[in-house]
VEXFITOR-795003 format. One line per field, with one value per residue (C-alpha): residue number from 1; residue in one letter; x, y, z. Coordinates in nm, 3 decimals, padded with zeros to 5 digits. Layout:
residues N
pos: NUM/... $
code: A/... $
u: X/... $
v: Y/... $
w: Z/... $
This chain:
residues 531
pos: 1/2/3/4/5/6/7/8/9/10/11/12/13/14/15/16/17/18/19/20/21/22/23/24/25/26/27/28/29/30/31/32/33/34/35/36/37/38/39/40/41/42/43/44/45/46/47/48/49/50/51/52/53/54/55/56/57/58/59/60/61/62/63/64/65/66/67/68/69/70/71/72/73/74/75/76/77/78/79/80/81/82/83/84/85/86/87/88/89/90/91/92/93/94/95/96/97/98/99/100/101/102/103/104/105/106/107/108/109/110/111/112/113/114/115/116/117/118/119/120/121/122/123/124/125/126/127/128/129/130/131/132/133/134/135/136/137/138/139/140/141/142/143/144/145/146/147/148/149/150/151/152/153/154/155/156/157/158/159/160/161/162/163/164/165/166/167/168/169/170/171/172/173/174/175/176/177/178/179/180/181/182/183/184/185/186/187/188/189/190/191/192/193/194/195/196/197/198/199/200/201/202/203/204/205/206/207/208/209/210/211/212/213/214/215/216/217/218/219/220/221/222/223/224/225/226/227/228/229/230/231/232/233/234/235/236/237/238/239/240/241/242/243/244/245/246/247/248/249/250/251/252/253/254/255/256/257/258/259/260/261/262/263/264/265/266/267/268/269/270/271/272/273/274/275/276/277/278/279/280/281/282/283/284/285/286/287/288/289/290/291/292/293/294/295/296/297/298/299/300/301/302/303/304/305/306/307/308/309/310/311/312/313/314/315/316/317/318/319/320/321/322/323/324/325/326/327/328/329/330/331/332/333/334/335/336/337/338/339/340/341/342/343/344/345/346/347/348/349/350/351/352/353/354/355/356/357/358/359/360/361/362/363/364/365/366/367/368/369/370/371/372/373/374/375/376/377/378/379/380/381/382/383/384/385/386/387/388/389/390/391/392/393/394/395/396/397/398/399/400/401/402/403/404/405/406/407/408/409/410/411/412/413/414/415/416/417/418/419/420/421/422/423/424/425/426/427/428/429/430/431/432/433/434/435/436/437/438/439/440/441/442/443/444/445/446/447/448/449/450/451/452/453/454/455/456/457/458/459/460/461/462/463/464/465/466/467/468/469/470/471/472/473/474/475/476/477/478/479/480/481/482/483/484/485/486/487/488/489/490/491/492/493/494/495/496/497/498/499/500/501/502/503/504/505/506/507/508/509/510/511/512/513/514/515/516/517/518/519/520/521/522/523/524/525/526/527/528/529/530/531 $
code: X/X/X/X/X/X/X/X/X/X/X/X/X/X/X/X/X/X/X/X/X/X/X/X/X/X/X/X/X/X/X/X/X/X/X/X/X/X/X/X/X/X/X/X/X/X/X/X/X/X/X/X/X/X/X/X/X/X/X/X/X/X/X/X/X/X/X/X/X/X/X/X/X/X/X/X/X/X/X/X/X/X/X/X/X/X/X/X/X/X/X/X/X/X/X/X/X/X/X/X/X/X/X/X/X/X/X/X/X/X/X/X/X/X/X/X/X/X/X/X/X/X/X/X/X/X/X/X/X/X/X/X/X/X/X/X/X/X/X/X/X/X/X/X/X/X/X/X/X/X/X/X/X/X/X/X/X/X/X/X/X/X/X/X/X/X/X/X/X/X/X/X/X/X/X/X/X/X/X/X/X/X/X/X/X/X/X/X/X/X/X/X/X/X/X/X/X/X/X/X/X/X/X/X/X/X/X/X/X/X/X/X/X/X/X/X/X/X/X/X/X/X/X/X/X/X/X/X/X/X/X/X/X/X/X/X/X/X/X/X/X/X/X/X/X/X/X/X/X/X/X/X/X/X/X/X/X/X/X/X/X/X/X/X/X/X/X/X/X/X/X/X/X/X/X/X/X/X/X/X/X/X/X/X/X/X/X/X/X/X/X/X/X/X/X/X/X/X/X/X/X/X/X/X/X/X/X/X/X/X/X/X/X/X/X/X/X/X/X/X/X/X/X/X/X/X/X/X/X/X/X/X/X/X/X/X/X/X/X/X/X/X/X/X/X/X/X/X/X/X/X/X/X/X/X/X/X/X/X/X/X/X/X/X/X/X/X/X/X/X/X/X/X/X/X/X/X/X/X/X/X/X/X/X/X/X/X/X/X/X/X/X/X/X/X/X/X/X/X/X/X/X/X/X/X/X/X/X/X/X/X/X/X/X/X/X/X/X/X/X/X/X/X/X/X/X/X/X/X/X/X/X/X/X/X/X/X/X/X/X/X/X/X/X/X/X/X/X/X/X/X/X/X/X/X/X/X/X/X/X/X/X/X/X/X/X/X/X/X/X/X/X/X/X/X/X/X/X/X/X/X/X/X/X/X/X/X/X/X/X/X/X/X/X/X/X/X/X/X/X/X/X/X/X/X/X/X/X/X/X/X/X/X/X/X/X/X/X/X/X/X/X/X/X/X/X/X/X/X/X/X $
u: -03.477/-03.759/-03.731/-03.886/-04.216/-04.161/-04.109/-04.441/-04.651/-04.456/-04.467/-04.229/-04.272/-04.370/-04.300/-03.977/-03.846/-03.921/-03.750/-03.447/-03.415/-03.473/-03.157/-02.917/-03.019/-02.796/-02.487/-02.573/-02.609/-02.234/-02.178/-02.180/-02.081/-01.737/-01.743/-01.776/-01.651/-01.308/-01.543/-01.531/-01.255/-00.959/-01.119/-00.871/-00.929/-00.836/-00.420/-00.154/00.250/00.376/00.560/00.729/01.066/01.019/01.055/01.378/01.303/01.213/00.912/00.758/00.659/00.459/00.271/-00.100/-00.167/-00.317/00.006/00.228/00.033/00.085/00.450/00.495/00.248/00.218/-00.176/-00.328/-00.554/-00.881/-00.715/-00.675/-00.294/-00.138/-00.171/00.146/00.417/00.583/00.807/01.178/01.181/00.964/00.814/00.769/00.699/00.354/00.249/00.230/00.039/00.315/00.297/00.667/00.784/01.130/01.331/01.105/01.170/00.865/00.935/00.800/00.666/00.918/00.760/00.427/00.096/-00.169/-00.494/-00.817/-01.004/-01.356/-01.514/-01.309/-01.091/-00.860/-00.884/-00.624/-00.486/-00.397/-00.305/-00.008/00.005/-00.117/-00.136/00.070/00.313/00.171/-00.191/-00.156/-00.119/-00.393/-00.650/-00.446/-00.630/-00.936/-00.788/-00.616/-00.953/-01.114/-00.818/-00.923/-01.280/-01.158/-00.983/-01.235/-01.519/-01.394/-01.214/-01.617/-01.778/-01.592/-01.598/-01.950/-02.036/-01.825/-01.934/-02.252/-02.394/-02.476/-02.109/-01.914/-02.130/-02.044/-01.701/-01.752/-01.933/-01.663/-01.356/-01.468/-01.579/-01.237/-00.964/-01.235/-01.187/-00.838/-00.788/-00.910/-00.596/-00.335/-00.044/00.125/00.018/00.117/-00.041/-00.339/-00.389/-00.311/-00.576/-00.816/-00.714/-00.800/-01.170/-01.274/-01.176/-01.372/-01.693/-01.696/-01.842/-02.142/-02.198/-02.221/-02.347/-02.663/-02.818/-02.713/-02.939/-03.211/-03.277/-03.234/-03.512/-03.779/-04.014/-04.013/-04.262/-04.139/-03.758/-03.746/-03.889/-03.627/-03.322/-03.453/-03.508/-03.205/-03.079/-03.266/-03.064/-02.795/-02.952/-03.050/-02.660/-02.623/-02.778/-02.642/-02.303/-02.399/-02.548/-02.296/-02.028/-02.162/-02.188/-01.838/-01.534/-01.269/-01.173/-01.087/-01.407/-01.600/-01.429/-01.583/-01.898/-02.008/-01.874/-02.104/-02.413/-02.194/-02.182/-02.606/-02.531/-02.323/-02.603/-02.861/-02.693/-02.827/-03.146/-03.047/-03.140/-02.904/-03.016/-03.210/-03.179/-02.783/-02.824/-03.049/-02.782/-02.542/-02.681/-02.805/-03.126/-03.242/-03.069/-03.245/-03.628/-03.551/-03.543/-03.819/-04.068/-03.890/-04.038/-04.341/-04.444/-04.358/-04.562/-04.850/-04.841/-04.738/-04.888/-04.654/-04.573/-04.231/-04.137/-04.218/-04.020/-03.702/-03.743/-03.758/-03.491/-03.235/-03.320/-03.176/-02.873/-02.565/-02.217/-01.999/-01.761/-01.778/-01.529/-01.430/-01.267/-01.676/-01.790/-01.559/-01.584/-01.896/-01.994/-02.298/-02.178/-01.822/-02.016/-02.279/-01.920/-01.684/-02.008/-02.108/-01.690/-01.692/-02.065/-01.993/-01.662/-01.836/-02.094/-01.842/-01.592/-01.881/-02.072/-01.747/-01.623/-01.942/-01.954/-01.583/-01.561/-01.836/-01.609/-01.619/-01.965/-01.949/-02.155/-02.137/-01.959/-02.241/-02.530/-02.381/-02.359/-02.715/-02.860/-02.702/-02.811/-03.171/-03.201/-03.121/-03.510/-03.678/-03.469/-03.476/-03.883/-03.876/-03.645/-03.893/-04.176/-03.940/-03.754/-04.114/-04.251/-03.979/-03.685/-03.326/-03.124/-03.271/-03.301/-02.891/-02.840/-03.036/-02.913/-02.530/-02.558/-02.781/-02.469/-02.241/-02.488/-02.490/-02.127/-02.002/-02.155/-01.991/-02.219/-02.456/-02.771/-02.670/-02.432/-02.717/-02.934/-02.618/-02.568/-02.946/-02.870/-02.599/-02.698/-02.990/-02.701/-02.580/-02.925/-03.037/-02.709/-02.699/-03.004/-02.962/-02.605/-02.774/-03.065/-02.812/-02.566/-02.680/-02.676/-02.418/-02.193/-02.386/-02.182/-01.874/-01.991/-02.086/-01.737/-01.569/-01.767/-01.745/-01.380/-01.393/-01.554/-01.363/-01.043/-01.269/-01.352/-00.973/-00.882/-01.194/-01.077/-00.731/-00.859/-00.967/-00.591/-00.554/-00.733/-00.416/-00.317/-00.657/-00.938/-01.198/-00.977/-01.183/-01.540/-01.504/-01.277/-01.605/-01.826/-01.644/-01.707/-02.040/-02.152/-01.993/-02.030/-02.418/-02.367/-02.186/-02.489/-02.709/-02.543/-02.696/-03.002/-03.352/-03.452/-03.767/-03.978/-03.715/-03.661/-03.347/-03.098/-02.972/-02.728/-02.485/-02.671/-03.000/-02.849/-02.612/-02.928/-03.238/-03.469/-03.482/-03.662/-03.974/-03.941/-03.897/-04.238/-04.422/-04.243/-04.354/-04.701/-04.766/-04.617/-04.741/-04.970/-04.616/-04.583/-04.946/-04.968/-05.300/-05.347 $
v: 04.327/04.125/04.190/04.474/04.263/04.054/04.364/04.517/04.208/04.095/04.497/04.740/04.908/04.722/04.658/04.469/04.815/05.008/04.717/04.773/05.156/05.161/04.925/05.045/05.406/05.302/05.257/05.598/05.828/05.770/05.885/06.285/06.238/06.137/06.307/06.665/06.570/06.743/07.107/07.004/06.752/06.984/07.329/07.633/07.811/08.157/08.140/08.320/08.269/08.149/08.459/08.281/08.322/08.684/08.636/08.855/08.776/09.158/09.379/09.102/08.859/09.109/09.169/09.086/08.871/09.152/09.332/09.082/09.067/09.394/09.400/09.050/09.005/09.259/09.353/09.281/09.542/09.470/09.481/09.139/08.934/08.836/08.394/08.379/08.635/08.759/09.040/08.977/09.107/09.263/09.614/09.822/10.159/09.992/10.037/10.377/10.375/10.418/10.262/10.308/10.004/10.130/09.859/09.621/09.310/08.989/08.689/08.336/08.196/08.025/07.827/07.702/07.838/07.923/07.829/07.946/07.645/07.803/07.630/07.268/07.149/06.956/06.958/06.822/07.196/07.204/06.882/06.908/07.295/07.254/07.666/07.885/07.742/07.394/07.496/07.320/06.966/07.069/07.064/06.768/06.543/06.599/06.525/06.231/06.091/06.174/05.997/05.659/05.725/05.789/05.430/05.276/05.333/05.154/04.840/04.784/04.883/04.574/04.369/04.391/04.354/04.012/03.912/04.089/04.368/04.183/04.066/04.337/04.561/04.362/04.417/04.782/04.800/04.632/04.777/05.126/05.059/04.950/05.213/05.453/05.402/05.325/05.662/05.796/05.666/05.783/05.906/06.107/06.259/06.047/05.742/05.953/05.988/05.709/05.521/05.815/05.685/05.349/05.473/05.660/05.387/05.153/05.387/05.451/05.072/05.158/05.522/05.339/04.955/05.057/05.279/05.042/04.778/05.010/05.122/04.762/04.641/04.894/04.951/05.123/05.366/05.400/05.455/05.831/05.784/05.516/05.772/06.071/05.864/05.709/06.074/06.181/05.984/06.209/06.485/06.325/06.232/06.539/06.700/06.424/06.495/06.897/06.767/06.517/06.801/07.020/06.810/06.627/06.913/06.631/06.547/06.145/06.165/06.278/06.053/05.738/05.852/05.902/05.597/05.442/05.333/05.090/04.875/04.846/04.780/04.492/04.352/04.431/04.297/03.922/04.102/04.288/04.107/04.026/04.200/03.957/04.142/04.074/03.740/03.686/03.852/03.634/03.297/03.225/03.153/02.995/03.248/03.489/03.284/03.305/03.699/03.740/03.509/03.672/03.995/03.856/03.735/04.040/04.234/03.996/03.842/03.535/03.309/03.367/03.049/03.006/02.741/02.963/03.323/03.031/02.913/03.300/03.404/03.112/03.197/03.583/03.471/03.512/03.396/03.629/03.821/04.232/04.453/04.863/04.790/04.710/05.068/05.174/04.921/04.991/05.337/05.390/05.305/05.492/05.795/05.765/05.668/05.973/06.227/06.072/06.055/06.450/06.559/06.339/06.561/06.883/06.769/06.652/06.936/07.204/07.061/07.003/07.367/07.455/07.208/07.224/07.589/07.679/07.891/08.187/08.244/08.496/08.314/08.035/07.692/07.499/07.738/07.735/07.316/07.297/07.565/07.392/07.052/07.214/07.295/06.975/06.866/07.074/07.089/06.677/06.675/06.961/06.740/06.432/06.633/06.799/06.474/06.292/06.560/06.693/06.428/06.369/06.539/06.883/06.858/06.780/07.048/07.277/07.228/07.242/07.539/07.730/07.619/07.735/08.103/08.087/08.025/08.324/08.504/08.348/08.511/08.319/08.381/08.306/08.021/07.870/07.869/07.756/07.471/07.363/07.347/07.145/06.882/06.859/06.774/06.471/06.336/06.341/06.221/05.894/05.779/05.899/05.711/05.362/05.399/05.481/05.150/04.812/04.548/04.360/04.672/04.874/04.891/04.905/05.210/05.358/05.267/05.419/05.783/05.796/05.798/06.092/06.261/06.189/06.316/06.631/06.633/06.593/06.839/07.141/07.138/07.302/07.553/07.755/07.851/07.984/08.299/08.384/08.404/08.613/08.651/08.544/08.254/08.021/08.127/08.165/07.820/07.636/07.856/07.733/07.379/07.383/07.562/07.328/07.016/07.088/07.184/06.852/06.645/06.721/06.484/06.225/06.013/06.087/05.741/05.874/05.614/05.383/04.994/04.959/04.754/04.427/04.372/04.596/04.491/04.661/05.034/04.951/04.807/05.004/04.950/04.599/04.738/04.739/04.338/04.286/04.475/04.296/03.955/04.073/04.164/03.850/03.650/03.850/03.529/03.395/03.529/03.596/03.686/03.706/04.004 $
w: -00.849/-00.797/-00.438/-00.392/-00.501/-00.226/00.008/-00.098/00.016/00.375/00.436/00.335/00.670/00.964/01.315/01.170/01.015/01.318/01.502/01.259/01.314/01.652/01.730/01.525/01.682/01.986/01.760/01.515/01.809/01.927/01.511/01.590/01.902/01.784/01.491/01.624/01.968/01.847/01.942/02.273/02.362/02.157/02.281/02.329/02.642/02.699/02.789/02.824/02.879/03.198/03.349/03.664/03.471/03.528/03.909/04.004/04.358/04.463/04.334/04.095/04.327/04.547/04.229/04.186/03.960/03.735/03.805/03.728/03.375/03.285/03.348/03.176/02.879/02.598/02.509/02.267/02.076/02.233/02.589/02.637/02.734/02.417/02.402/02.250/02.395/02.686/02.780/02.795/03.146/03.336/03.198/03.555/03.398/03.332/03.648/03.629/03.324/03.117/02.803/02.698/02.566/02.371/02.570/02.608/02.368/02.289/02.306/02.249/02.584/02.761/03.050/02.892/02.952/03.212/03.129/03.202/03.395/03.450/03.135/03.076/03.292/03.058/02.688/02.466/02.414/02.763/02.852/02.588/02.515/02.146/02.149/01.913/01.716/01.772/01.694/01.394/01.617/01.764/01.421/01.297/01.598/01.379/01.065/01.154/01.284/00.955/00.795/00.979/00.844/00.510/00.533/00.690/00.517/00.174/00.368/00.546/00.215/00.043/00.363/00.404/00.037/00.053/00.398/00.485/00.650/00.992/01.094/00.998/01.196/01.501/01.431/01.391/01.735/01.917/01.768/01.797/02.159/02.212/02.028/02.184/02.532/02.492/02.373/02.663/02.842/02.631/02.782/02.468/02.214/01.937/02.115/02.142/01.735/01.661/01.874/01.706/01.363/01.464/01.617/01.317/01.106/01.315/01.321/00.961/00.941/01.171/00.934/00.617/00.661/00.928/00.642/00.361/00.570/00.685/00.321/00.221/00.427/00.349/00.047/-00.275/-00.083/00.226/00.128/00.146/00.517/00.554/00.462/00.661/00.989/01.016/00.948/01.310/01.492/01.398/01.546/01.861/01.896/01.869/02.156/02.343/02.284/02.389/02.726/02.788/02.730/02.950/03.234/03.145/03.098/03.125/02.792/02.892/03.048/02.788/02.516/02.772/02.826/02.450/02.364/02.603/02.424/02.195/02.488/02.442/02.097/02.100/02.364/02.117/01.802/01.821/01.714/01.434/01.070/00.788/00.438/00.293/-00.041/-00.019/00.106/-00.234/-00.413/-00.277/-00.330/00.048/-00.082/00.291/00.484/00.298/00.367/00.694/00.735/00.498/00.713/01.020/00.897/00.753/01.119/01.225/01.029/01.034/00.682/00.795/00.479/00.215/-00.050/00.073/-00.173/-00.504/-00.299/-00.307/-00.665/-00.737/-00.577/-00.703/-01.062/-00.977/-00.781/-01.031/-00.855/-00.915/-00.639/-00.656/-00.570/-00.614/-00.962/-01.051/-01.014/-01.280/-01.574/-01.715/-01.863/-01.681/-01.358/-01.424/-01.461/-01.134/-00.956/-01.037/-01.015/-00.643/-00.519/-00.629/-00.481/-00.182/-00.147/-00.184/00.087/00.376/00.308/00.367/00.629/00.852/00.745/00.947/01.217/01.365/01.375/01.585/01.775/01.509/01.526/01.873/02.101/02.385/02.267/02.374/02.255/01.946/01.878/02.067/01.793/01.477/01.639/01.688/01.290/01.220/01.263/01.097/00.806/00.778/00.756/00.516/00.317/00.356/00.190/-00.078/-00.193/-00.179/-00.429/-00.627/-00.594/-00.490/-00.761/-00.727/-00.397/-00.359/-00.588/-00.472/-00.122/-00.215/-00.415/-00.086/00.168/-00.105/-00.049/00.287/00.396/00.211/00.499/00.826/01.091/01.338/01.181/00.864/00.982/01.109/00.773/00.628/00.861/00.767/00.420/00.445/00.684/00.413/00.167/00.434/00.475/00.098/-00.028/00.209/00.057/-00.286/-00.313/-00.164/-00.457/-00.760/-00.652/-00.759/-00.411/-00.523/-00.496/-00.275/00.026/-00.205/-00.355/-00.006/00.083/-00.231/-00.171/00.188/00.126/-00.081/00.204/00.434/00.257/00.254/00.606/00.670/00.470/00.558/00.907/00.840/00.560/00.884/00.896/00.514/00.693/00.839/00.401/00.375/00.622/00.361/00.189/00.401/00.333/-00.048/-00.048/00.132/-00.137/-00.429/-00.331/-00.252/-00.571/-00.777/-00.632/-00.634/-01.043/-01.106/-00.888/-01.224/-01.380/-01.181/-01.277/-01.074/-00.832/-00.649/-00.671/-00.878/-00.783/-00.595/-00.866/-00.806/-01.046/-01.271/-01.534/-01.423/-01.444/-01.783/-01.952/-01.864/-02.134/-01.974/-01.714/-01.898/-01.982/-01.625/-01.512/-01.775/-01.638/-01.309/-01.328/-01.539/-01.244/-00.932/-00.798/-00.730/-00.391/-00.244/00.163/00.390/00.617 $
């Protein structure tokens, strides 16, 4: 714990931070790009049966092609060619404006579909006719990716905990670079999900480790600012993904070219610190000098006592190895564990309820992503000030139970407001989670609760379809959540303005927090630095 002392005199927040952030922004901006690239990339254009079986050889094909839909396709009520039917044969009387239909007998389209180009040229819909009856295969692309995140993010939690934060995030940059493009080239669609298992696994290393180190490498002070910048670069991903949409209506295309800036961050890696907090965790004592004087150069307090920061941080090293089975054995602990895995639930499963059904708000595709995107800012420095001032557990709460509010009302307006909250839920949770774990199983619990929301993000994108059950099934199923997940996030102990725990130890006995200040004031002129 004692490392937030040395923090506070090198400079919690220096060049060296902005360094940190500004590097691992390359990686996080391909984050939303993937993860909502499903609104795009598995779009349903406007379709309608194939009707060249109706071809008798005589009137039909002199039709128009207006003609040949009214004798072929049944309406819909709103005027419009049914998506999923056909006539039998073809209905002449129609012609004439007759709407007598005694003989005429539906069917199930028999000859595929015919799409309507004039927004996306391919999307997976089209390219393997996941309309109608196989709708269902075409949600499941999303859920199956969220599945690979949902794996993924516990295997890098433990990895990096045992390993550290630095390697493993080379490994997530270069394996999700390369399922990633090789999706692109799939040539079924079982190849194609499984390669999108594969990338979501390999990007849910880059969504947990990069703010496990960002908020490992910044002060007591400054940590707030540390969780809600590395929270922007969502948002900027964001609008990149709606530009880079628009201008890109191929779906391999667009799977390539928002997988692009990985290739910057592999180049950039070599820069990129280890956590020196882990590495003092850990026993890697001189590793761990080595980043601290890195930083202290950096941010100009380049005459700290490097020989008493060592002796310090050998006498805090314990050698033990962590794993998940940690988060559970200890009553304190237990309970911060099973109350994160259900809030973290509650968060994931509402925000994604929101942000992969952007088509049922009755406006354009990419207006729609380009306004949630937009709220995304000034939501994240209202949360800055709020968490600042009032703290992290009302602020989750209060966030949760607003979304839970807002999405009973599924309209644009109020989608939006809703969308706000929610993304406020995502940005205040990150950084709550990393302040309530101790290091030595940070990354482990990060690991553990992004799994948990994951299996809600794979789950919240097929509740859309329980409105076919009842047409407001969805919105009071993403209600229920959200209002109760925010109840149950009371549970959890305040951290604004806490130390960051080392060990287990520090959050089962607390009242040994008190010994510890007193041990560190007495010894401050340990570690002493010159401006």
């Amino acid at each position: 714990m004692k490392f937030d002392s040395i923090l506070s005199e090198i400079n919690g927040f220096g060049k060296f931070q902005i360094k940190l952030v500004l590097i691992q922004m390359l990686s996080r901006i391909t984050l939303p790009c993937h993860f909502l690239l499903n609104n795009f990339m598995a779009a349903v254009p406007p379709h309608y049966c194939n009707i060249i079986a109706l071809d008798d050889g005589d009137v039909f094909g002199n039709l128009t092609r207006e003609q040949k839909l009214a004798v072929g396709v049944p309406a819909e009520q709103d005027g419009t060619p049914s998506s999923c039917q056909m006539f039998s044969k073809p209905q002449y009387q129609h012609l004439s404006g007759s709407n007598n239909s005694e003989d005429a007998f539906t069917v199930q389209c028999q000859n595929g579909w015919v799409y309507d180009n004039s927004t996306f040229k391919s999307t997976l819909a089209t390219e393997w006719d996941l309309v109608c009856s196989r709708k269902g295969m075409n949600k499941a692309t999303a859920t199956i990716f969220f599945i690979g995140v949902m794996f993924g993010a516990p295997l890098f939690g433990f990895l990096s905990d045992r390993f550290g934060r630095r390697p493993l995030l080379l490994v997530s940059y270069l394996s999700s670079l390369t399922f990633a493009v090789l999706s692109a080239f799939s040539t079924s669609y079982v190849m194609f999900v499984i390669l999108r298992f594969f990338t979501g696994m390999s990007l849910a290393g880059i969504s947990i480790i990069s703010v496990v180190l960002n908020v490992e490498w910044f002060g007591i002070e400054h940590r707030t600012f540390s969780g809600v910048i590395i929270s922007l670069d969502w948002t900027l991903g964001n609008w990149i993904l709606v530009g880079i949409a628009y201008n890109v209506n191929q779906w391999r295309l667009l799977i390539v070219a928002v997988t692009l800036p990985l290739i910057l961050s592999i180049m950039t890696w070599r820069w990129l610190p280890e956590s020196a907090r882990w590495l003092l965790a850990n026993g890697k004592a001189d590793a761990a000098h080595h980043y601290i004087m890195q930083c202290a150069k950096m941010n100009n307090r380049t005459k700290c006592m490097a020989t008493e920061l060592l002796a310090s941080a050998q006498i805090e090293t314990k050698d033990k190895k962590y794993t998940f089975v940690d988060l559970f054995k200890t009553p304190n602990i237990r309970k911060r564990s099973i109350c994160l895995g259900i809030v973290w639930y509650g968060v994931a499963f509402t925000y994604y309820g929101l942000s992969l059904n952007i088509t049922g708000f009755g406006l354009n595709l990419y207006l729609t992503q380009f306004i949630f995107a937009s709220i995304e800012m000034p939501m994240k420095i209202g949360v800055y000030f709020f968490l600042e001032k009032v703290g992290r557990r009302s602020g989750q709460t209060g966030a949760l139970l607003l979304t839970g509010l807002y999405k009973w009302v599924i309209r644009t307006v109020v989608a939006v407001l809703g969308k706000s909250m929610s993304e406020a839920t995502f940005t205040i949770i990150f950084l709550f989670t990393t302040e309530l774990y101790p290091t030595v199983v940070r990354q482990n619990g990060l690991g553990y609760t992004s799994f948990l929301a994951r299996l809600g993000v794979s789950i919240s994108p097929l509740i859309v379809l329980l409105e076919d059950v009842w047409h407001l099934l969805p919105a009071v199923t993403y209600c229920a959540v959200a209002v109760g997940s925010g109840l149950v996030a009371l549970l959890l102990p305040e951290t604004l303005k806490a130390r960051l725990p080392q060990y287990i130890e520090d959050i089962e006995k607390p009242s040994s927090e008190a010994q510890w200040c007193f041990e560190l004031n007495a010894n401050s002129r340990i570690l002493t630095c010159s401006h």
